[in-house]
N, C-alpha and C positions, 0 to 999 in steps of 0.2 A: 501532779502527774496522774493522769487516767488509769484506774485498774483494768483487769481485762472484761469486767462483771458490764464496765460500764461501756467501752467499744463494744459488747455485744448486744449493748440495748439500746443500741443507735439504729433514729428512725432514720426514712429516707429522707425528709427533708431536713433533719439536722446534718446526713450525711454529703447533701446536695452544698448545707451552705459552708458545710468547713472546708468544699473543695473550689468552689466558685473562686472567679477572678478577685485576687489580692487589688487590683485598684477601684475597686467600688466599696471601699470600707470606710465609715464614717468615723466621728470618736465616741466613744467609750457611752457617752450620756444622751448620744442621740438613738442609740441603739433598741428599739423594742424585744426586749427578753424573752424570749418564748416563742411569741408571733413570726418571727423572722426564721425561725430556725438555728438560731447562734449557737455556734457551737462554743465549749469549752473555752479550745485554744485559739478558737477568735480575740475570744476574751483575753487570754494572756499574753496574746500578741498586741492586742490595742494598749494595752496597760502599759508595755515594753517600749513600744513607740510613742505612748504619752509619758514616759519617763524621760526617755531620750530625749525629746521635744526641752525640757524641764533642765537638761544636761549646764547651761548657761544662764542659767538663773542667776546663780551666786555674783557672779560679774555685774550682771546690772544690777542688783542690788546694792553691791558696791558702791555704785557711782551715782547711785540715788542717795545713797547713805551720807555719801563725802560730799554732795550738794548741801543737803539737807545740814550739816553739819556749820559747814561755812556759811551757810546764807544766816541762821539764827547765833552763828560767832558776831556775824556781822553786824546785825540787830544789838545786840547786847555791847558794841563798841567795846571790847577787854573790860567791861564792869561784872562783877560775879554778880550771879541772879538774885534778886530780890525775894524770890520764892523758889526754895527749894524742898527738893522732895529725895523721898529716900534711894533714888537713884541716882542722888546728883553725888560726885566726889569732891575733894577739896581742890583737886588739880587735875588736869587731864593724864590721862594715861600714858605713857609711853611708845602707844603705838597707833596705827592710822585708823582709823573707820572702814579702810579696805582690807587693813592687814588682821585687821580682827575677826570681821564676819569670816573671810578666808580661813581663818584659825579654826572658828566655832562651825564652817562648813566642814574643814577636813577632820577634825576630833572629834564632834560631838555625835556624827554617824546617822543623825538626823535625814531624813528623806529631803531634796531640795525643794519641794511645796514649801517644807517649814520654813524655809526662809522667807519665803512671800505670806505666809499666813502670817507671821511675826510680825512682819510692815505692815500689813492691814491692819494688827490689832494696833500697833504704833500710830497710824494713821489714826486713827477713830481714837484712841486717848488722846489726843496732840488737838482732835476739833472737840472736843470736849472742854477739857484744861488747858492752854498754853503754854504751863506748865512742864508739859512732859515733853516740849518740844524738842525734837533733839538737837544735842549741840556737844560738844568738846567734853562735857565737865560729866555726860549724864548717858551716851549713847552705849556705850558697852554694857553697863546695869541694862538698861531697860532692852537692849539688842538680847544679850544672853537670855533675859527672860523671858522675852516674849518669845524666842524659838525653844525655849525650853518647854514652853506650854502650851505653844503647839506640837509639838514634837510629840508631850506626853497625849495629846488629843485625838494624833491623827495614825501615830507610828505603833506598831504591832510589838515590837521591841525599842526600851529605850534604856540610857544608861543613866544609875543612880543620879542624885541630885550633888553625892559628893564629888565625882566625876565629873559633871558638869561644873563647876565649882574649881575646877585644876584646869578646866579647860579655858574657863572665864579670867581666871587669877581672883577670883573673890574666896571669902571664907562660906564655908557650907551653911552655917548660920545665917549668916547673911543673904544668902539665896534664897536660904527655905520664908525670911521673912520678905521677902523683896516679890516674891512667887505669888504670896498668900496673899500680899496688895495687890498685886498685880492682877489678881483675879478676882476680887472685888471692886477693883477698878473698871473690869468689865462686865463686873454682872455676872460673870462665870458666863458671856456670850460667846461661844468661841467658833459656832460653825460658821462657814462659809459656805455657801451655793459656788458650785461649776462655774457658772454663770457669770456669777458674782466678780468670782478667783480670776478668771478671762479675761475679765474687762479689767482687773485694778492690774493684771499683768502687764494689757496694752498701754494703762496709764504711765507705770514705772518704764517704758519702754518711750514716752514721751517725753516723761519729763526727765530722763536720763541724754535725752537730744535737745534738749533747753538750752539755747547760747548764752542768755542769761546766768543761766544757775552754771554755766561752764566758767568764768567769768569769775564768778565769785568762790569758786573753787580753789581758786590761786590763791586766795588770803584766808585760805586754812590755816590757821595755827593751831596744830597738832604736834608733834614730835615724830619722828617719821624712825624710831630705832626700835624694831619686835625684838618677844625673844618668841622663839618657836617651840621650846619645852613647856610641854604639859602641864601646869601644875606651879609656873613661875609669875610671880606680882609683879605686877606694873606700877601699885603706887594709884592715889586718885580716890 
């Protein structure tokens, strides 16, 4: 919120551009700071409408998630993996790959970037290793932490790791070590370009309209019963 020190020390051209026609505004990164005149609550208004914009993320992430899930159940014909990794569980969890991210969107308080930053770093482990590919046995570890680590990367506030941890159904232990791989698994890379983020959004927005990957959605074997309390295991 602007003091009064700083409304008095508006030039005319910054007072010209906070008053200008609302449909010539670009976003947020195409904007020349200074040069233009931008005012403030330009600023916090492009921010509000690229939040907004960001409102149904979690949705298609979802359905990227439950492809992705089936398509490499299906690979794997009900044989447990050959290689497994500290994210993989003994059995799947008791609840779906949409009911979960859903879970870890509404409790963990996270901003909905981090859900897409979380699949890019997913993404980029998964063409590295094959390994971390997700499936039934291994996506809720590697979901919770990868939005856990962007969360702590990108979010101004975030909530402890035991927290997160009740929100996941895992032991806080288990987190903190799953986290520490997790980020030497990527090199501690974790930023993403605008640019970058735009384009893998359009991807997920592709391949969540794949009739293929619809298809194979159907022979999820998953267990389809949450629990929605905080802080309750699943088992896996």
């Amino acid at each position: 919120r602007l003091g009064r020190e700083t409304e008095a020390t508006m030039t005319p051209m910054v007072t010209a551009a906070r008053d200008r026609p609302r449909d010539d505004w670009c976003p947020i990164d195409d904007v020349e700071l200074g040069q233009g005149g931008l005012y403030f609550r330009d600023i916090v208004e492009l921010r509000k409408q690229d939040a907004k914009a960001q409102e149904d993320l979690c949705g298609l992430i979802a359905s990227v998630l439950e492809q992705a899930c089936a398509s490499n159940d299906e690979k794997q014909n009900g044989v447990f993996p050959q290689q497994v990794t500290v994210f993989h569980g003994q059995r799947p969890p008791n609840i779906t790959p949409r009911q979960y991210i859903e879970r870890v969107a509404t409790y963990s308080g996270c901003s909905p970037c981090c859900l897409v930053m979380g699949m890019k770093y997913l993404d980029n482990l998964a063409a590295k290793d094959p390994a971390y590919e997700l499936n039934s046995l291994n996506f809720h570890r590697l979901v919770l932490t990868s939005v856990l680590v962007a969360s702590k990367f990108v979010d101004d506030f975030y909530y402890s790791n035991g927290y997160w941890a009740k929100v996941g159904g895992v032991k806080v232990d288990e987190l903190n070590d799953m986290e520490t791989e997790f980020l030497f698994l990527s090199s501690f890379n974790l930023h993403i370009k605008r640019y970058d983020y735009d384009n893998f959004v359009q991807e997920l927005r592709t391949r969540s309209e794949d009739p293929s990957a619809l298809r194979m959605m159907a022979r999820l074997a998953i267990g389809t019963t949450p629990n929605s309390a905080v802080g309750s295991p699943w088992g896996g």
